[in-house]
C-alpha positions in Angstrom: 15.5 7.6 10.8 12.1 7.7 11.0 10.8 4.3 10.3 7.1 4.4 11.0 4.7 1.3 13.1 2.5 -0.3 10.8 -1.2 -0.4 10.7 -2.4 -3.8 10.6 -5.8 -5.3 9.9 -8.8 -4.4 11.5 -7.7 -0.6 12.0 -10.2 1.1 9.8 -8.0 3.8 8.5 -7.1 0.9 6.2 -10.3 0.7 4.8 -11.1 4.3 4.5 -10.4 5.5 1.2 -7.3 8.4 1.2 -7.5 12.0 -0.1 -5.0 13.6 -2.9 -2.2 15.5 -1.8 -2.9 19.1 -2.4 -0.1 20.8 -0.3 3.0 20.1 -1.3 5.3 21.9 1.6 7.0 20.4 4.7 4.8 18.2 5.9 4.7 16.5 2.8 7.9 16.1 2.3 8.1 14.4 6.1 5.4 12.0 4.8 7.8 11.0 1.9 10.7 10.9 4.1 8.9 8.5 6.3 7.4 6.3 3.6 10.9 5.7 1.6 12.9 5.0 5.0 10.0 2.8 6.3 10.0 0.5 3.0 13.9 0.3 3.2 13.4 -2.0 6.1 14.9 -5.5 4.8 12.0 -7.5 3.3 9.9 -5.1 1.8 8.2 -3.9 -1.2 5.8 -0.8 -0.8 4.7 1.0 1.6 1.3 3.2 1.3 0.3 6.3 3.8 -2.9 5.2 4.8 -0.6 1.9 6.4 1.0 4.4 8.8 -2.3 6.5 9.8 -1.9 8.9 7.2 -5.1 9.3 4.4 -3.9 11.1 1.3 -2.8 9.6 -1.9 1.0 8.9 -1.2 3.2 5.7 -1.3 6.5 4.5 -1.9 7.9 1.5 -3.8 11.5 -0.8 -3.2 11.5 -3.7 -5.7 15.0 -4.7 -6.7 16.7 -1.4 -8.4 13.5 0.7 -8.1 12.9 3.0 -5.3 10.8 5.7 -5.1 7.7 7.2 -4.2 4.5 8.3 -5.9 1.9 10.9 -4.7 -1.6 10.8 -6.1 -0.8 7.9 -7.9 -3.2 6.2 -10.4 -3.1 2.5 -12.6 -3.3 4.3 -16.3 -2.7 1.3 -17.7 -2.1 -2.7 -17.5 -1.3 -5.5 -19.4 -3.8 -7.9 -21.1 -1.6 -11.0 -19.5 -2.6 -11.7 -16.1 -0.7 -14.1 -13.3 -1.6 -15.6 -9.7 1.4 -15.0 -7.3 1.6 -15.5 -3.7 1.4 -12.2 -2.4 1.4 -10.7 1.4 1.0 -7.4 3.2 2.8 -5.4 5.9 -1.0 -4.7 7.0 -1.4 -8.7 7.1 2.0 -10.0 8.6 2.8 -13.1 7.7 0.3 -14.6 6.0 0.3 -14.7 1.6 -2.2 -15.5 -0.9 -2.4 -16.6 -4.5 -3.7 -12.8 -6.2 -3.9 -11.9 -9.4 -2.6 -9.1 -10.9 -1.6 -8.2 -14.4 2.1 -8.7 -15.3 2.5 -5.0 -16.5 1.2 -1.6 -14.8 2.1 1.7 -15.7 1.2 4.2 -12.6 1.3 7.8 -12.8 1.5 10.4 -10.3 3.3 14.1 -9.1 6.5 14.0 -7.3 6.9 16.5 -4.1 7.7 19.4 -7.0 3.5 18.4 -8.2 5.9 17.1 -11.2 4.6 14.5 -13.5 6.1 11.3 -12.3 5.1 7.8 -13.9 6.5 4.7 -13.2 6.0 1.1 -15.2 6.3 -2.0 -13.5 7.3 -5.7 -14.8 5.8 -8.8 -12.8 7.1 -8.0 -9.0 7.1 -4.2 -9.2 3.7 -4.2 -11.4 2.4 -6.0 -8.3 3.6 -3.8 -6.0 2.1 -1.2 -7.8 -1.3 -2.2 -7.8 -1.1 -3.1 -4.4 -0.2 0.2 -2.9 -2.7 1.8 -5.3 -5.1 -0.7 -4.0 -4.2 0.6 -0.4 -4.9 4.3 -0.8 -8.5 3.0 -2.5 -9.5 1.6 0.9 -9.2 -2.0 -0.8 -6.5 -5.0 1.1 -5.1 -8.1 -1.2 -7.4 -9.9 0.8 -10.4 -7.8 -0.8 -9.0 -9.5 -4.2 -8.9 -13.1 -3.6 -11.1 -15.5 -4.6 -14.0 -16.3 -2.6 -13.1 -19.8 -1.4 -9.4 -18.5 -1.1 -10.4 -15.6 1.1 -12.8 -17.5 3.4 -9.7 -19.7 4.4 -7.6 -16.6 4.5 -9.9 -14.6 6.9 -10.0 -17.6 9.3 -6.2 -17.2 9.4 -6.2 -13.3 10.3 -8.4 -14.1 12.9 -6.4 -16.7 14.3 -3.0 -14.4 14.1 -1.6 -13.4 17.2 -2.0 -9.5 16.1 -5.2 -9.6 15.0 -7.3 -7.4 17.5 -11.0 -8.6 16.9 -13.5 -6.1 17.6 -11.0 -2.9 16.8 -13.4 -0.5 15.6 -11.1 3.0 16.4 -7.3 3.1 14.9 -4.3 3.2 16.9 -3.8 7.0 17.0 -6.0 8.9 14.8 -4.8 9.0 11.3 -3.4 12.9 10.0 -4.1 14.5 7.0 -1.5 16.7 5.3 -3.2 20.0 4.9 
């Protein structure tokens, strides 16, 4: 197995906005390896690169009977009907929000062949997808909520126990597949 440690908060690789996968070899394929066995953990949803140090366009997805993964994936599309649903991070353990996010999102991407791959999401999974989308642009949930909302949730990062104020390198350099 190669279940990957989580970035949280505060490292900056979180923020930095990732590059598209342009090699499509071994490494690669170790990248998706890691992202689909990391997001089988029990009690997750998605899992994007730049959460495990690694800035190019790649993430994976685990919502009820879809599992998969996505490489330079992109929101082509989402629903007119919006909702507010509490949603968390693995990057912000613990703590959820009210977000909103449209009910339907269709994402499209390459698989590890640099095939077309698109995926459409429904409520839970739409979420997901905007939110690992949301990752690889540099952007957390807590980058979405509303103002008043995010003022009380940013008091609560900084009063979690593995918040690290101050963190201004990331744990390990982050990798690019190249």
């Amino acid at each position: 197995m190669s279940i990957q440690e989580i970035r949280t908060f505060g490292d900056p690789v979180l923020k930095t906005p990732c590059e598209p996968v342009t090699s499509f070899g071994r490494r690669t394929a170790e990248l998706v390896t890691d992202l689909l066995e990391t997001v089988e953990e029990p009690g997750r949803a998605g899992l994007a690169a730049n959460q495990i140090g690694v800035n190019v366009r790649a993430f994976s997805y685990n919502v009820d009977d879809a599992f998969g993964y996505v490489l330079n994936p992109e929101i082509v599309e989402l629903s007119d009907e919006w909702h507010e649903l509490d949603e968390g991070c693995l990057s912000v353990p613990g703590l959820w929000f009210p977000t909103r996010r449209a009910v339907r999102a269709v994402c499209r991407g390459v698989d590890l062949r640099n095939e077309p791959v698109v995926v459409r999401g429904v409520d839970v999974l739409a979420q997901c997808l905007q939110h690992e989308t949301d990752h690889l642009d540099g952007l957390l949930y807590l980058d979405r909520l509303e103002p008043q909302v995010r003022r009380s949730a940013m008091r609560e990062v900084r009063r979690a126990d593995w918040f690290m104020p101050g963190m201004s390198q990331p744990v390990g350099a982050p990798w690019r597949l190249g």
